[in-house]
CHARMM-style PDB file with segment names, atoms N, HN, CA, C and O in Angstrom:
ATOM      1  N   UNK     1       0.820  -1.198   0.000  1.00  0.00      PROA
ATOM      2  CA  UNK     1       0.000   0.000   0.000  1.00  0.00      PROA
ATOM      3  C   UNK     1       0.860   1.257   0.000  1.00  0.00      PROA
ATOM      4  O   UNK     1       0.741   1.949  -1.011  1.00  0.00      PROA
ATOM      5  N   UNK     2       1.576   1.623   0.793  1.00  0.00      PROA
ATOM      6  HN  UNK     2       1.673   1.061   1.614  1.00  0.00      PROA
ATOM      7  CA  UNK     2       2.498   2.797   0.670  1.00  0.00      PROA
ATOM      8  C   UNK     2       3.450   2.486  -0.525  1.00  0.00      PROA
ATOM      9  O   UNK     2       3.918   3.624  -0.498  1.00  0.00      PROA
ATOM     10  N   UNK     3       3.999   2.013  -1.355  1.00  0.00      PROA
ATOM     11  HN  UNK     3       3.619   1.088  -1.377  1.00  0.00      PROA
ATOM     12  CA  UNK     3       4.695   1.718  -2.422  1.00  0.00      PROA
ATOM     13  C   UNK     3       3.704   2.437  -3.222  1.00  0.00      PROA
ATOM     14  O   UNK     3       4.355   3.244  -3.886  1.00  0.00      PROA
ATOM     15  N   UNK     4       2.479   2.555  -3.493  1.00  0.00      PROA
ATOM     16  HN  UNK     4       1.951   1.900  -2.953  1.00  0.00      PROA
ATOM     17  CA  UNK     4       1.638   3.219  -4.107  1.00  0.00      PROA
ATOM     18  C   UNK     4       1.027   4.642  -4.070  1.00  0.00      PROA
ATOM     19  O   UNK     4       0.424   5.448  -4.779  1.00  0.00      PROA
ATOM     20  N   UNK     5       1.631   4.447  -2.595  1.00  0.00      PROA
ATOM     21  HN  UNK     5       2.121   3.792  -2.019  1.00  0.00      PROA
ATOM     22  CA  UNK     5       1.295   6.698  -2.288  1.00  0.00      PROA
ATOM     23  C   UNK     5       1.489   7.507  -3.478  1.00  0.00      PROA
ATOM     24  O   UNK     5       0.566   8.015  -4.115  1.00  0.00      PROA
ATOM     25  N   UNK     6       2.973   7.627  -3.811  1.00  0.00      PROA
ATOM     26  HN  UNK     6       3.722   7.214  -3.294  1.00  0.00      PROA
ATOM     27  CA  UNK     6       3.211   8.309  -5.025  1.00  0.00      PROA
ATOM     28  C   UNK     6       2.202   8.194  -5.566  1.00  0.00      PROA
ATOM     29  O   UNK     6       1.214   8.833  -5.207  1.00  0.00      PROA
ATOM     30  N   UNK     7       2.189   7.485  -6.411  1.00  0.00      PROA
ATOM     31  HN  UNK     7       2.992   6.966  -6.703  1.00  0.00      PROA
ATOM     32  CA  UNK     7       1.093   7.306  -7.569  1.00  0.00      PROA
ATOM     33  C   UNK     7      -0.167   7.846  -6.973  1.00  0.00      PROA
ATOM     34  O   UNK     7      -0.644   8.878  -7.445  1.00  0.00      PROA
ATOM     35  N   UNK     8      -0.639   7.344  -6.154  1.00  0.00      PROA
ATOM     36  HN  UNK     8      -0.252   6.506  -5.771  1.00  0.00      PROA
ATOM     37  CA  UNK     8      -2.124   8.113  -5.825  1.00  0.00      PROA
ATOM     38  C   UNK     8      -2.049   9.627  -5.507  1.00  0.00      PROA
ATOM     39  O   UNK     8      -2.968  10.408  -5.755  1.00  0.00      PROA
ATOM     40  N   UNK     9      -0.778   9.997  -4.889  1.00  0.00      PROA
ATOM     41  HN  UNK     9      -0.032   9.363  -4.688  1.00  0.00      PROA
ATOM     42  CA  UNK     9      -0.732  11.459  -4.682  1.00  0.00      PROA
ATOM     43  C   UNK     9      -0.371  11.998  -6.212  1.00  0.00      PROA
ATOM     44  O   UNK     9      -0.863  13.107  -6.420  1.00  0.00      PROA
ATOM     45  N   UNK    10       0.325  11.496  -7.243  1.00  0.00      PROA
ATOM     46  HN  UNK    10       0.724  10.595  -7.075  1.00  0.00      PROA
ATOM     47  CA  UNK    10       0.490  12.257  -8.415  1.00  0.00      PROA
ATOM     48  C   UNK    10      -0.742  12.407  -9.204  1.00  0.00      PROA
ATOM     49  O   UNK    10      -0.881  13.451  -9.841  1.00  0.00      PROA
ATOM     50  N   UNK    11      -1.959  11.202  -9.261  1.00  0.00      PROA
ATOM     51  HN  UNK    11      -1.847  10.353  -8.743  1.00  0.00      PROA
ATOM     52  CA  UNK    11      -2.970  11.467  -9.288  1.00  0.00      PROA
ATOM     53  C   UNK    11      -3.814  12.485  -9.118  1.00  0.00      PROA
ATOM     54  O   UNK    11      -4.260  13.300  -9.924  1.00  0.00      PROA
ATOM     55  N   UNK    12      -4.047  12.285  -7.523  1.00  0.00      PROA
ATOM     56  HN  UNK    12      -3.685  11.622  -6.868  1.00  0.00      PROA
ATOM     57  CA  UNK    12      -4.448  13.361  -7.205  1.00  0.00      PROA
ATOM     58  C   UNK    12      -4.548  14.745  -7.617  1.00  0.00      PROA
ATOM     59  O   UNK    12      -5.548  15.396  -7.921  1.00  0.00      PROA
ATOM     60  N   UNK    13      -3.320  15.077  -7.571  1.00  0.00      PROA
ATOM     61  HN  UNK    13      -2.508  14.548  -7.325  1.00  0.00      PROA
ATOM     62  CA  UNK    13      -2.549  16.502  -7.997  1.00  0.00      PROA
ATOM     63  C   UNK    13      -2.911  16.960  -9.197  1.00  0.00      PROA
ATOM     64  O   UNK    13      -2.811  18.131  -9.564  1.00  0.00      PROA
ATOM     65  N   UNK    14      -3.437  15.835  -9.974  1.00  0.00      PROA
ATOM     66  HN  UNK    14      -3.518  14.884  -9.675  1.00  0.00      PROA
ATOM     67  CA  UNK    14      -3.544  16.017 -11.522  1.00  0.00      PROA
ATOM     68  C   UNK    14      -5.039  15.959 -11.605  1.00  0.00      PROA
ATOM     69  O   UNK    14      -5.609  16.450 -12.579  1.00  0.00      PROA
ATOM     70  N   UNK    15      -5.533  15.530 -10.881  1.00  0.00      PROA
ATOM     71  HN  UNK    15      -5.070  15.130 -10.090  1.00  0.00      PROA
ATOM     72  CA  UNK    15      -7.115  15.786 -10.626  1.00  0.00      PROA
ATOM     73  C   UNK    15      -7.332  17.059 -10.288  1.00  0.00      PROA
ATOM     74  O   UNK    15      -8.192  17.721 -10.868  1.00  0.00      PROA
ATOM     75  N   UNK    16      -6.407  17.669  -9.086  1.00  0.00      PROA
ATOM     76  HN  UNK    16      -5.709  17.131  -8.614  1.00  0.00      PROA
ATOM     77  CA  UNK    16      -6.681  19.220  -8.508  1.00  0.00      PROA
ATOM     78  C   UNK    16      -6.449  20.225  -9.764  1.00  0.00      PROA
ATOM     79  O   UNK    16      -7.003  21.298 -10.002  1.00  0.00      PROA
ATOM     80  N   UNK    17      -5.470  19.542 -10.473  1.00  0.00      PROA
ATOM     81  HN  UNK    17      -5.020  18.670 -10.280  1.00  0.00      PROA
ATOM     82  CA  UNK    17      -4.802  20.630 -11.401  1.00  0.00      PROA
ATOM     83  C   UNK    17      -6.347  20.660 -12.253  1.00  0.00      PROA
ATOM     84  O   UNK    17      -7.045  21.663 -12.104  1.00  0.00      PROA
ATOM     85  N   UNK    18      -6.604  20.074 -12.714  1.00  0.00      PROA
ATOM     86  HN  UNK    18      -6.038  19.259 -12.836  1.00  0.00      PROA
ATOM     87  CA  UNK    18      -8.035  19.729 -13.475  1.00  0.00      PROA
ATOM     88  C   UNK    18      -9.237  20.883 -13.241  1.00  0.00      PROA
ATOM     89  O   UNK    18      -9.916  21.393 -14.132  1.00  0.00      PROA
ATOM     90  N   UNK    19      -9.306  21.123 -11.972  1.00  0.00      PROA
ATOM     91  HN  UNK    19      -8.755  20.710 -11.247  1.00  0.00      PROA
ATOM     92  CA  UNK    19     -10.176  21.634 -11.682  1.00  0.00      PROA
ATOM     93  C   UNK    19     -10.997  23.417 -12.178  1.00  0.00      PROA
ATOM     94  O   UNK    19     -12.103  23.957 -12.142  1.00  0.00      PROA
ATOM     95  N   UNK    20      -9.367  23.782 -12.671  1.00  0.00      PROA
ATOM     96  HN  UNK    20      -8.469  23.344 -12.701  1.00  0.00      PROA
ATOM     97  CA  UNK    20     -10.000  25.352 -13.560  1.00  0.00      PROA
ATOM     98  C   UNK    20     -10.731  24.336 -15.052  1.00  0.00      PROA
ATOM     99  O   UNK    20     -11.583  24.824 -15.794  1.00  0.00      PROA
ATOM    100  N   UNK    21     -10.315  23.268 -15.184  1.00  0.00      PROA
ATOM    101  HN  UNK    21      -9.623  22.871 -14.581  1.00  0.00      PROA
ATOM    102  CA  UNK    21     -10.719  22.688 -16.734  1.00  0.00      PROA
ATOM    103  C   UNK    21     -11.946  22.257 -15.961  1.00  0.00      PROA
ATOM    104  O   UNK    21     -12.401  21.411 -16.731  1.00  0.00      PROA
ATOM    105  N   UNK    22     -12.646  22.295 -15.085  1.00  0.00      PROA
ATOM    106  HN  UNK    22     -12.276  22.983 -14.460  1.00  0.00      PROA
ATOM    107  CA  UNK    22     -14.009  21.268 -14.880  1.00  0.00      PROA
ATOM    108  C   UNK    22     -14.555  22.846 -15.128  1.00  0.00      PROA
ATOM    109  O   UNK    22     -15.188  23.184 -16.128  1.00  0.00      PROA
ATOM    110  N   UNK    23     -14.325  23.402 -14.441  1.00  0.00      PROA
ATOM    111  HN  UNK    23     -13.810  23.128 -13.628  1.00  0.00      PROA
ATOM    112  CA  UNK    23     -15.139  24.904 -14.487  1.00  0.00      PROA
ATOM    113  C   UNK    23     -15.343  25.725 -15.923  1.00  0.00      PROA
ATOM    114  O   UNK    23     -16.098  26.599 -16.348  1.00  0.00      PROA
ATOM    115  N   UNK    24     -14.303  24.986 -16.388  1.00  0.00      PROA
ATOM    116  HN  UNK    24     -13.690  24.276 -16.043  1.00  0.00      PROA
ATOM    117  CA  UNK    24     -14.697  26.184 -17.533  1.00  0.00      PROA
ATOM    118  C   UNK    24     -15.884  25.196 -18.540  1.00  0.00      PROA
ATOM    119  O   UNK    24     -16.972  25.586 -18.965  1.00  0.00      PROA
ATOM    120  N   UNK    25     -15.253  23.850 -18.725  1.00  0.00      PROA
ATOM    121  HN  UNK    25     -14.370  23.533 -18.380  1.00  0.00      PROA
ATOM    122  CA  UNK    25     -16.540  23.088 -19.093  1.00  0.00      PROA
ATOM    123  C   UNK    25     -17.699  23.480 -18.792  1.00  0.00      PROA
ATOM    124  O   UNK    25     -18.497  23.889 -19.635  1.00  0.00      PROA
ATOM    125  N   UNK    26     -18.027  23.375 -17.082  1.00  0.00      PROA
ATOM    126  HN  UNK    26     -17.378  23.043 -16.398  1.00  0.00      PROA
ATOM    127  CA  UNK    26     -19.202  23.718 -16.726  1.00  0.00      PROA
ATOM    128  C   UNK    26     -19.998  25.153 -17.711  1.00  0.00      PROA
ATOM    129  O   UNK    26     -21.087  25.148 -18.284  1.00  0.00      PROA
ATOM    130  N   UNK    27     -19.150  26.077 -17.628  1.00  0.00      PROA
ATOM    131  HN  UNK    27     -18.266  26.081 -17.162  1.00  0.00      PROA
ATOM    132  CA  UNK    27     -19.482  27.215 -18.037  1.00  0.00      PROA
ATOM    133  C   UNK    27     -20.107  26.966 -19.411  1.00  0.00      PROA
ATOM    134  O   UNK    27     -21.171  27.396 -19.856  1.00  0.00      PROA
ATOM    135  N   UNK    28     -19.219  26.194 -19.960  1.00  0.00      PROA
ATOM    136  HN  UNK    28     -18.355  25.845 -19.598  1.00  0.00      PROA
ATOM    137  CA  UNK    28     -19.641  26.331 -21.658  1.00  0.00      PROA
ATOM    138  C   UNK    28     -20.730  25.345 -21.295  1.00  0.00      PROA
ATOM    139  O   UNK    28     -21.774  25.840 -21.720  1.00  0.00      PROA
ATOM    140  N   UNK    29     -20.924  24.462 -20.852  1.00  0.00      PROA
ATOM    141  HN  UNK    29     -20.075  24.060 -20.507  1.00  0.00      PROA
ATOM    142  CA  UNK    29     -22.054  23.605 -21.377  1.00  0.00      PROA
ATOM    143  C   UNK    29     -23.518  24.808 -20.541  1.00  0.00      PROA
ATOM    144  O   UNK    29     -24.518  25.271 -21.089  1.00  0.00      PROA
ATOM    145  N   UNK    30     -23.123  24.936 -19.358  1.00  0.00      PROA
ATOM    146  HN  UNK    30     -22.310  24.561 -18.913  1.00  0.00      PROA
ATOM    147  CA  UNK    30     -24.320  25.439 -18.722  1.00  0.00      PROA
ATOM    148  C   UNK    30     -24.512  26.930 -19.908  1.00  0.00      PROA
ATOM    149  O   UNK    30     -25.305  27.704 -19.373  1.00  0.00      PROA
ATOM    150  N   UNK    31     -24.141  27.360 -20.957  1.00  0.00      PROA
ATOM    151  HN  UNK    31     -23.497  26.732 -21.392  1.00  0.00      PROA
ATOM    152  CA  UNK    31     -24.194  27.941 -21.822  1.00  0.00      PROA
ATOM    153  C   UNK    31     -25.114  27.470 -23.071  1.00  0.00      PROA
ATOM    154  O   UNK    31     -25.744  28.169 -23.864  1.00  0.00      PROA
ATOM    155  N   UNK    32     -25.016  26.367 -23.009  1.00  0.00      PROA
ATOM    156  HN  UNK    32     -24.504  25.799 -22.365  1.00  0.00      PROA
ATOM    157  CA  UNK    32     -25.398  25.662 -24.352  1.00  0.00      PROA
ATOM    158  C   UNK    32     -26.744  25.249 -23.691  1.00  0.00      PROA
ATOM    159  O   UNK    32     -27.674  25.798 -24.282  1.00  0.00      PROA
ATOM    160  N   UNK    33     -27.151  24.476 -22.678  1.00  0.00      PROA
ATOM    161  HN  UNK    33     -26.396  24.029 -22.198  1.00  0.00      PROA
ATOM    162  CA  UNK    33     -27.872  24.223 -21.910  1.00  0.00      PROA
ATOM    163  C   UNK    33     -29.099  25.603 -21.897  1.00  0.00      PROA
ATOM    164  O   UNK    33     -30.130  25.585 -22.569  1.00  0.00      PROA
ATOM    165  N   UNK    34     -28.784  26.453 -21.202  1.00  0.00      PROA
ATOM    166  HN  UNK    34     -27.947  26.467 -20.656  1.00  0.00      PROA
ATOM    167  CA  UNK    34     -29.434  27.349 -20.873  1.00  0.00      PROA
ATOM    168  C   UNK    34     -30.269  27.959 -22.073  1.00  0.00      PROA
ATOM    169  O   UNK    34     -31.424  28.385 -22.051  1.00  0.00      PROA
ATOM    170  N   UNK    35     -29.399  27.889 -23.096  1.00  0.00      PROA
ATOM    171  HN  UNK    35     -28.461  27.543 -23.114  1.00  0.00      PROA
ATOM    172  CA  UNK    35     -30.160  28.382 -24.497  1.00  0.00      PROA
ATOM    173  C   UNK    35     -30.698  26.883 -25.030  1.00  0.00      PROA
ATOM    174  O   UNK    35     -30.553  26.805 -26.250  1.00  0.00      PROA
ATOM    175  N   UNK    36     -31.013  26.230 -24.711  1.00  0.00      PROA
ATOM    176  HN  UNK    36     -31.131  26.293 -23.720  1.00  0.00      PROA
ATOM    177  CA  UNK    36     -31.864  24.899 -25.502  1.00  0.00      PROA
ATOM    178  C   UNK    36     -31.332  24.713 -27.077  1.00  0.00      PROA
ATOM    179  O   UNK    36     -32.099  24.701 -28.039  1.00  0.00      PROA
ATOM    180  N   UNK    37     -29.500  24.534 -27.191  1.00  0.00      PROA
ATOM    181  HN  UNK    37     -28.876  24.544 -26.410  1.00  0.00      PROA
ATOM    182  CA  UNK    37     -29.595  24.517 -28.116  1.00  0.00      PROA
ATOM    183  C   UNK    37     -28.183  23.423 -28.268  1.00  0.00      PROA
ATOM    184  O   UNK    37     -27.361  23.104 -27.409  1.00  0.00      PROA
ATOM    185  N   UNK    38     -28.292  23.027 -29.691  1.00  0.00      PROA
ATOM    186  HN  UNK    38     -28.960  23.286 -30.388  1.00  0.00      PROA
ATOM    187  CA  UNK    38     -26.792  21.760 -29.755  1.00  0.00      PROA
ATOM    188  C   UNK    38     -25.522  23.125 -29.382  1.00  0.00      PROA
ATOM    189  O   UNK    38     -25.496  24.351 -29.277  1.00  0.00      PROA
ATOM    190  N   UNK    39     -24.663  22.044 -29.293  1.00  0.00      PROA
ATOM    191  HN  UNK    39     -24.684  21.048 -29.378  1.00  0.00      PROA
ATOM    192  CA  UNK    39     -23.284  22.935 -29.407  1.00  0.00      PROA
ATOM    193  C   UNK    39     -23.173  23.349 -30.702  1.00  0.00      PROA
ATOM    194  O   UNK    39     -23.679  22.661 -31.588  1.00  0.00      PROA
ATOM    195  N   UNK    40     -22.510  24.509 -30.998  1.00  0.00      PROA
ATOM    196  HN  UNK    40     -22.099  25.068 -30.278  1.00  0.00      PROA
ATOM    197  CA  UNK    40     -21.896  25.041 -32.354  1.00  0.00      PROA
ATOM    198  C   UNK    40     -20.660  24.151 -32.266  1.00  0.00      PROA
ATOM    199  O   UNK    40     -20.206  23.567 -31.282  1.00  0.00      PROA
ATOM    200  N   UNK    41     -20.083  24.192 -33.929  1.00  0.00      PROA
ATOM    201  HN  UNK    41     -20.452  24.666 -34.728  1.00  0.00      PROA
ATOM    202  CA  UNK    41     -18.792  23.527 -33.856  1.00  0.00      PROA
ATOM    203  C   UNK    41     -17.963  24.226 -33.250  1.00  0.00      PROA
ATOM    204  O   UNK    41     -17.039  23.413 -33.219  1.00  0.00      PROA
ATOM    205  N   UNK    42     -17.661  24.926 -32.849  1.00  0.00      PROA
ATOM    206  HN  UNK    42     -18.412  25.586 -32.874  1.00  0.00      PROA
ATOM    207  CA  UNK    42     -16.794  25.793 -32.348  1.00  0.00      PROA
ATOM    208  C   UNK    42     -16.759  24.958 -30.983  1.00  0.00      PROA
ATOM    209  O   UNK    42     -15.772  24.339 -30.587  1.00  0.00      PROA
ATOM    210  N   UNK    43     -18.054  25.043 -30.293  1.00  0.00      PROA
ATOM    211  HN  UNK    43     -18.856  25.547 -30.614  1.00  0.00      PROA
ATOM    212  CA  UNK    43     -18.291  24.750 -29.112  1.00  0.00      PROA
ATOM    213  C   UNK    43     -17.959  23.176 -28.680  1.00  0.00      PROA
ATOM    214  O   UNK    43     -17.910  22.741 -27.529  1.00  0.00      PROA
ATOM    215  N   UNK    44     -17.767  22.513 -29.797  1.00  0.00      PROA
ATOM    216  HN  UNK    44     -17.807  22.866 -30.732  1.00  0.00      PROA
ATOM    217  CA  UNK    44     -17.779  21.113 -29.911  1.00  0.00      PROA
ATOM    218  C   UNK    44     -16.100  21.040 -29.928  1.00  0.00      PROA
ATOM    219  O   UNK    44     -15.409  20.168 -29.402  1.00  0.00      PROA
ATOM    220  N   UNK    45     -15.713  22.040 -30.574  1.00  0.00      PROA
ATOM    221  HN  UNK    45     -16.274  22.749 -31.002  1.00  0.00      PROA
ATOM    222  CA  UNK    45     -14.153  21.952 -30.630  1.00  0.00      PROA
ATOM    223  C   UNK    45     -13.159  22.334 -29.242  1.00  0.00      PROA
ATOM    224  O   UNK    45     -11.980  22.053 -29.029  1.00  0.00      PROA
ATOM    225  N   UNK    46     -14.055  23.012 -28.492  1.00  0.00      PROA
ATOM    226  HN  UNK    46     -15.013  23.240 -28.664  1.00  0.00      PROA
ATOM    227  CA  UNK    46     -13.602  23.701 -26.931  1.00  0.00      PROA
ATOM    228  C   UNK    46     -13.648  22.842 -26.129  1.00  0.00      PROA
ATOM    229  O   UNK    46     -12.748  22.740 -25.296  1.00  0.00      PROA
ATOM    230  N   UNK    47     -14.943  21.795 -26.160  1.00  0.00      PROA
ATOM    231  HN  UNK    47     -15.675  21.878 -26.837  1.00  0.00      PROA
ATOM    232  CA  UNK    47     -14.807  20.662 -25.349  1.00  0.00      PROA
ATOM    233  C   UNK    47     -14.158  19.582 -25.765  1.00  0.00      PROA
ATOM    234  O   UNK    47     -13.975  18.786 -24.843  1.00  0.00      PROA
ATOM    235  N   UNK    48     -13.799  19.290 -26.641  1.00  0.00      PROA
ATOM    236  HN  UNK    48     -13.948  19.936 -27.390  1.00  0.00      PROA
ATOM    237  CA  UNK    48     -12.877  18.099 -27.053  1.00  0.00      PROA
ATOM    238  C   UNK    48     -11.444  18.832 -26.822  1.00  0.00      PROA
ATOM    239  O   UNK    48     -10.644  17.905 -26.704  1.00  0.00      PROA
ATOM    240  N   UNK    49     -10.769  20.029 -26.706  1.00  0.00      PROA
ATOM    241  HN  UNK    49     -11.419  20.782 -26.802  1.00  0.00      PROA
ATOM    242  CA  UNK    49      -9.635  20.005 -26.662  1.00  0.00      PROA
ATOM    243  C   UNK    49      -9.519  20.345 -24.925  1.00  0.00      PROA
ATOM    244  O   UNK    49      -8.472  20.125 -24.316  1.00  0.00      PROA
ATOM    245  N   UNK    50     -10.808  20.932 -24.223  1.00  0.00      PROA
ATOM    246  HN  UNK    50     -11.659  21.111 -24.717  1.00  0.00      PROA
ATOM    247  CA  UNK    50     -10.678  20.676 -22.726  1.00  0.00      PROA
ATOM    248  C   UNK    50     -10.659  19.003 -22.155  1.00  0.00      PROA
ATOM    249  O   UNK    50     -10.352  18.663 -21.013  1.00  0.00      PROA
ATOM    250  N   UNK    51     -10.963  18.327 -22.983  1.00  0.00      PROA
ATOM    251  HN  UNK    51     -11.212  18.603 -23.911  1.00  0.00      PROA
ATOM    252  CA  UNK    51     -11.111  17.058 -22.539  1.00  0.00      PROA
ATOM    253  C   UNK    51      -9.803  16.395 -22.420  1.00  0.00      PROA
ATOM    254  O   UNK    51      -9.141  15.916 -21.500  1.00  0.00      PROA
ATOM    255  N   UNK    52      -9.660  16.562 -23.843  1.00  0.00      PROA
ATOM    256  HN  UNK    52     -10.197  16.951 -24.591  1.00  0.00      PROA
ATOM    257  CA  UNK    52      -7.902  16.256 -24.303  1.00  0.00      PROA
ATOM    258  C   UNK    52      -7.008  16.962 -23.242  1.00  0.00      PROA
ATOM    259  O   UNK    52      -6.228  16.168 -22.717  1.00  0.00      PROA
ATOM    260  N   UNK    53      -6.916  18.159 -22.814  1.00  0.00      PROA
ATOM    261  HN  UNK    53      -7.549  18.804 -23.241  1.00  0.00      PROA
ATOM    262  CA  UNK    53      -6.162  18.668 -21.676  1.00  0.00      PROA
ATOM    263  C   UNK    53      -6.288  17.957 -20.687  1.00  0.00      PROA
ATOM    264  O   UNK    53      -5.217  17.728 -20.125  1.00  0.00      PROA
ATOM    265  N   UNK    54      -7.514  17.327 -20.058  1.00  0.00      PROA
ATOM    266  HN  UNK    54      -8.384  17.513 -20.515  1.00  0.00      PROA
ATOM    267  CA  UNK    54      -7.235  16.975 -18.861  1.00  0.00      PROA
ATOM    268  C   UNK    54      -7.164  15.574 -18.499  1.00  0.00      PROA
ATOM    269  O   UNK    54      -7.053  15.055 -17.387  1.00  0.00      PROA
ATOM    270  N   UNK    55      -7.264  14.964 -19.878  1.00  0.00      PROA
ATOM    271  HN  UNK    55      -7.354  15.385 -20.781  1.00  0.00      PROA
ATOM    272  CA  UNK    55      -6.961  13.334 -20.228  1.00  0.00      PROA
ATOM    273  C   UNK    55      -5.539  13.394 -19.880  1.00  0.00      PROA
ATOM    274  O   UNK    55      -5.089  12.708 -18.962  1.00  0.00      PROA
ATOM    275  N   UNK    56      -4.797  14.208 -20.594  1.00  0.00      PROA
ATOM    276  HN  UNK    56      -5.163  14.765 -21.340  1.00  0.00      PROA
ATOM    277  CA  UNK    56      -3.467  14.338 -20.721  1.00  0.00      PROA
ATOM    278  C   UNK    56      -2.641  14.330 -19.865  1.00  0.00      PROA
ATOM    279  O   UNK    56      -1.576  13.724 -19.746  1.00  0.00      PROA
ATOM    280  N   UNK    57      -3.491  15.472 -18.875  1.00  0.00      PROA
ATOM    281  HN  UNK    57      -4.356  15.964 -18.972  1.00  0.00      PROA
ATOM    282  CA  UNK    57      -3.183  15.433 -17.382  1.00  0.00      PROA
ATOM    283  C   UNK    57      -2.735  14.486 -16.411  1.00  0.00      PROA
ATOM    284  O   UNK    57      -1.835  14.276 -15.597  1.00  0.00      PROA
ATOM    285  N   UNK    58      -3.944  13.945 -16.951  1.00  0.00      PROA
ATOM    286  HN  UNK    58      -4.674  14.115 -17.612  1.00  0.00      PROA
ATOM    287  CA  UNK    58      -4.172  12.235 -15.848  1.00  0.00      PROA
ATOM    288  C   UNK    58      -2.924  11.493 -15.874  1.00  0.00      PROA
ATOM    289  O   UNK    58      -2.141  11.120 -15.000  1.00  0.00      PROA
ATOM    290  N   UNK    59      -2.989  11.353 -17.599  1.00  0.00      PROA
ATOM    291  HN  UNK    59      -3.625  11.656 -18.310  1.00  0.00      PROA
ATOM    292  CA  UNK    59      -1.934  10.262 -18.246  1.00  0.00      PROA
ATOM    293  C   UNK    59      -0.476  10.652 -17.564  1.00  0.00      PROA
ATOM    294  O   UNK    59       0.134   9.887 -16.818  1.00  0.00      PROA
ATOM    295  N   UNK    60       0.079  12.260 -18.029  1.00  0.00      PROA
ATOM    296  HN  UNK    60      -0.416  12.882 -18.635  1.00  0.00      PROA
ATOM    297  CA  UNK    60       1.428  12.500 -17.534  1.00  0.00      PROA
ATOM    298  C   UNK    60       1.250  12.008 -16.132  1.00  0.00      PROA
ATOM    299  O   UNK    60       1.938  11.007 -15.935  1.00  0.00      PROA
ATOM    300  N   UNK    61       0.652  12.331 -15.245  1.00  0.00      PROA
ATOM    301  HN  UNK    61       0.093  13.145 -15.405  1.00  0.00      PROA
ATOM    302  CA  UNK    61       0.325  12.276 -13.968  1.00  0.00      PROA
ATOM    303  C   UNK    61       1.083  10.360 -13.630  1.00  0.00      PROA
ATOM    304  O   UNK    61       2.133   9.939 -13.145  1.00  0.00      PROA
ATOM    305  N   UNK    62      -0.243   9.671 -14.253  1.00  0.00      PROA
ATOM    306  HN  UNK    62      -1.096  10.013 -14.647  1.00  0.00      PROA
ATOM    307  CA  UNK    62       0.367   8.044 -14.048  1.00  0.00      PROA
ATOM    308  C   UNK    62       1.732   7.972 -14.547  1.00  0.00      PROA
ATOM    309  O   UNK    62       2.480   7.204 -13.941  1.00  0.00      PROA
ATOM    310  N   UNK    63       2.297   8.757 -15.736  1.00  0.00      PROA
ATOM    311  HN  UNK    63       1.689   9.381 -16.227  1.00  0.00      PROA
ATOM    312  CA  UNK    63       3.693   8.012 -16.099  1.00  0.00      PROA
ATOM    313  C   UNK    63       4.526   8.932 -15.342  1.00  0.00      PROA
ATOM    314  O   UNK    63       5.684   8.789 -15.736  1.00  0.00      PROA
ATOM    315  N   UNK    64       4.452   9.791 -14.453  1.00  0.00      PROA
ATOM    316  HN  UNK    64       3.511   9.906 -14.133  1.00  0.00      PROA
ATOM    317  CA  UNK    64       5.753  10.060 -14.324  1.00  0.00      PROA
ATOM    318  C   UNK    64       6.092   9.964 -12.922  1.00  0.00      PROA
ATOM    319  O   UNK    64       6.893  10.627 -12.265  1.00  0.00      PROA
ATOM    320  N   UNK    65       4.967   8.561 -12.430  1.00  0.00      PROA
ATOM    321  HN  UNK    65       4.316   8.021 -12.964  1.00  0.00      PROA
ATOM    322  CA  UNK    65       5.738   7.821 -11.496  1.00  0.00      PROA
ATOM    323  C   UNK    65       6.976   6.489 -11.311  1.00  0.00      PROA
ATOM    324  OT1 UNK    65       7.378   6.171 -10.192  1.00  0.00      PROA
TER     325      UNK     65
END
């Protein structure tokens, strides 16, 4: 179990780091939401590259234990 701290704390960290990227998601969707309407591509392109940021996150996070 402690052989694994690292890793769960680099995790972590990369989850916290995440957290301006959950918010701004929120924002855009509760945007799209609020107007009853699909995403524009644009809007479709903001969330796939916020996603990709914080996938990325994760990933560096696991390898660079």
């Amino acid at each position: 179990m402690l052989a694994a701290l690292p890793l769960i704390a680099s995790i972590l960290s990369a989850v916290a780091s995440d957290i301006p990227i959950i918010q701004e998601l929120i924002q855009l969707l509760e945007g799209i939401f609020e107007a009853k309407r699909e995403p524009t591509e644009d809007e479709w392109a903001q969330l796939v590259a916020l996603a990709e940021r914080a996938h990325a996150d994760l990933q560096g996070a696991q390898i660079k234990t």
